[in-house]
C-alpha positions as CSV (number, residue, x, y, z in Angstrom):
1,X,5.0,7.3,8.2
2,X,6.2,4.7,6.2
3,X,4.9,4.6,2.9
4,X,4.9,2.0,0.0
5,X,2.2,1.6,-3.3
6,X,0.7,-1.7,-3.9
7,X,-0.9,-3.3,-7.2
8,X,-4.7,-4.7,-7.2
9,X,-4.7,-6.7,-10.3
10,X,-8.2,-8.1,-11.6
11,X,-5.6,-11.2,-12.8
12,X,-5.3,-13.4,-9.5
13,X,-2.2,-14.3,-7.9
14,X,-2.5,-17.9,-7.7
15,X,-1.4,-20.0,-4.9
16,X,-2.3,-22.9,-2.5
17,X,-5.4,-22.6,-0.9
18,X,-7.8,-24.5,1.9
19,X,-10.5,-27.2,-0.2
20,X,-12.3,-29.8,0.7
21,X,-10.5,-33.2,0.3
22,X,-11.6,-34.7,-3.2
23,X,-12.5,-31.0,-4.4
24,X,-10.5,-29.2,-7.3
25,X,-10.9,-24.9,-6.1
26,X,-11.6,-23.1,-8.9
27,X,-9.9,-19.7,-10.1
28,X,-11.2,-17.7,-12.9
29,X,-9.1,-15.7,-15.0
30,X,-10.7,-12.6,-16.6
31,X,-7.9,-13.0,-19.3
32,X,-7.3,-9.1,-19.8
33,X,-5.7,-7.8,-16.8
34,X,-6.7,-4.4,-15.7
35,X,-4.7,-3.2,-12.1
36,X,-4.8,0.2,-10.2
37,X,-2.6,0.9,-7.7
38,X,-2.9,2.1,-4.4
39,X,-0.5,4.5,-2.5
40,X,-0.6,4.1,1.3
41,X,1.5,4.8,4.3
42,X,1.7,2.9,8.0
43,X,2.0,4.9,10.7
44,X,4.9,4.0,13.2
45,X,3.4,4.9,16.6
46,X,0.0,3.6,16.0
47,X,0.3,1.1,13.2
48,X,-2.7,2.7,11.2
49,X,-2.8,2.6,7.8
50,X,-3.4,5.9,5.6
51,X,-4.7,4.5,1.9
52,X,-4.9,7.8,-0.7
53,X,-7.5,7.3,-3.7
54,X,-6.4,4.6,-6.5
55,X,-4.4,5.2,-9.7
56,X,-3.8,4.4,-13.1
57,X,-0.5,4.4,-12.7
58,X,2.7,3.7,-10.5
59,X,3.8,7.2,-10.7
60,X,4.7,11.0,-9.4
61,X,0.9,11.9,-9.3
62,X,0.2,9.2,-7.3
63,X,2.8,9.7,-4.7
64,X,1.9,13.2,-4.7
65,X,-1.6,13.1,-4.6
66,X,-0.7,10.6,-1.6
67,X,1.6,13.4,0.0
68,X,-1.6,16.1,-0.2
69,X,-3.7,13.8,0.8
70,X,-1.3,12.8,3.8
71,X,-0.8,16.7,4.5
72,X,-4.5,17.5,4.8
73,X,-5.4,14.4,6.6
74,X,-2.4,15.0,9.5
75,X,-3.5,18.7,9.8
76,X,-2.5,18.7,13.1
77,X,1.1,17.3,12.7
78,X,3.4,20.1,12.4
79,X,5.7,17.8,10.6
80,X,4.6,14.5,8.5
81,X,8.7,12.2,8.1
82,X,7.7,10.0,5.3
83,X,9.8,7.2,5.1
84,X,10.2,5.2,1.2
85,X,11.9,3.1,-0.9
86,X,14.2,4.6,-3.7
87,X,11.6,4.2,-6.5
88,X,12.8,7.3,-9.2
89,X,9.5,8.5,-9.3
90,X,9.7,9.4,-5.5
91,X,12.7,11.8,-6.4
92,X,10.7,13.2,-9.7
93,X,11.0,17.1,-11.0
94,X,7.3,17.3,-9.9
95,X,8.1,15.5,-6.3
96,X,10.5,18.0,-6.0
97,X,8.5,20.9,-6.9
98,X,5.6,20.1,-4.5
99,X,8.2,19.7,-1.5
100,X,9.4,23.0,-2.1
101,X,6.3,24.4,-1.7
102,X,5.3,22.2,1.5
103,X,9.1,21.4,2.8
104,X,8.5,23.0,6.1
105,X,5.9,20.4,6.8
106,X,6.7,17.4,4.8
107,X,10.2,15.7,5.1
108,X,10.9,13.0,2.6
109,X,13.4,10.2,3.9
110,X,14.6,7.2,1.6
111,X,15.7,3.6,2.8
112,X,18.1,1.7,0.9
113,X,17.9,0.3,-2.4
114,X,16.5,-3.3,-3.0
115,X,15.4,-3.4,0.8
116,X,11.9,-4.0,1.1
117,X,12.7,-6.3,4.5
118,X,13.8,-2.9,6.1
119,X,9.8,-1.4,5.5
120,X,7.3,-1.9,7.9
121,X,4.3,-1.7,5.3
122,X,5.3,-4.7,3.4
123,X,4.1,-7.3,6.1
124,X,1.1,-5.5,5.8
125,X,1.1,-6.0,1.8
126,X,1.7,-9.7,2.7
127,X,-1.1,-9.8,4.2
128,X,-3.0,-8.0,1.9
129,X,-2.2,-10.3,-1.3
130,X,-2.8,-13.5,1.0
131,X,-6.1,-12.7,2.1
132,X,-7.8,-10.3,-0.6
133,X,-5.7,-11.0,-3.9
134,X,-4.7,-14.9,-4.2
135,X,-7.7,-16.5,-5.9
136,X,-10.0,-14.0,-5.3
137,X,-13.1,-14.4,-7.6
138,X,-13.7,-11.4,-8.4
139,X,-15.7,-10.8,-11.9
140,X,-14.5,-6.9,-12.5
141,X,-12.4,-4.3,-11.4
142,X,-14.5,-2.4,-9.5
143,X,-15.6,-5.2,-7.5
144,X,-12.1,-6.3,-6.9
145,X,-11.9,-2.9,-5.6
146,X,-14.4,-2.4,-3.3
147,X,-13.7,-5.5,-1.3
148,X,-10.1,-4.2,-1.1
149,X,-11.4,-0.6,0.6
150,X,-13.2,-2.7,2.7
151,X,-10.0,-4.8,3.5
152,X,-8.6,-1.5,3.9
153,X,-11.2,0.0,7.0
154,X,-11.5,-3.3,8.4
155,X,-8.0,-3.8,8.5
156,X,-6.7,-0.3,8.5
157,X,-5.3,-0.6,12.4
158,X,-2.5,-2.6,12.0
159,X,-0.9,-2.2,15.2
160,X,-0.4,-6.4,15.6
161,X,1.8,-6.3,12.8
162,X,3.7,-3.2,14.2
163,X,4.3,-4.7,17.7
164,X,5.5,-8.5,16.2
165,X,8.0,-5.8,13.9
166,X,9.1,-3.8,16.7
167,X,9.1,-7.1,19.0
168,X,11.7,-9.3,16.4
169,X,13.9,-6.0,16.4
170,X,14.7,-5.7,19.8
């Protein structure tokens, strides 16, 4: 599994967009940002995507709530290799302690520092931002978010992505 978090921000990222010739697009900005974040993890054989519930913050909870919720939902792998980055929190006290209670069926692995290129989930990311986050409308959070977990189940196979990966390198 190769696993990443990602940032929804009610804030849009701005960017070019398609608009009728003549027409100015418009982008609201809510003004006070609010943002969750979302731990997920991309599956190497099948290019599925694994998204854990959101949280307030970019931290040890959150990647260990993801690692439960990746041990209960792979119940029938004996062991889960998680691949990701070398964010501190990943190497945490409380990381640490939840491995040593579930080390015989979670192995952590970590790719190399500033690296992002070398992990699989950030096309999917890419994607992510381009079609759901840049200039998205959205009025509030939670409808920001609920178009995003729909993103997410529509888009949660992302074997096309996986193949063009594996394809450029061979």
């Amino acid at each position: 599994m190769f696993q990443d978090e990602v940032d929804v921000h009610l804030n849009p990222k701005i960017g070019s967009c398609w608009m009728p010739r003549g027409e100015q697009a418009e982008v609201r900005t809510p003004g006070n940002n609010e943002r969750r974040h979302v731990a997920s993890s991309l599956h190497w054989r099948t290019g599925s995507l694994v998204v854990s519930p959101l949280g307030r913050c970019r931290n040890s909870r959150l990647f260990v709530n993801h690692l439960e919720h990746l041990r209960r939902r792979l119940s029938s792998y004996r062991v889960i290799h998680v691949i990701c980055d070398s964010a501190a929190f990943h190497r945490s006290r409380e990381v640490q302690s939840y491995l040593a209670r579930w080390n015989h069926r979670l192995k952590l692995h970590f790719l190399s520092k500033y690296a992002p290129e070398t992990n699989p989930i950030e096309p999917v990311w890419w994607h992510f931002h381009e079609t759901m986050i840049r200039n998205h409308r959205c009025r509030s959070l939670s409808e920001l978010l609920n178009r995003a977990y729909d993103w997410f189940q529509n888009h949660g196979n992302h074997y096309f992505e996986m193949t063009r990966i594996l394809q450029l390198a061979a």
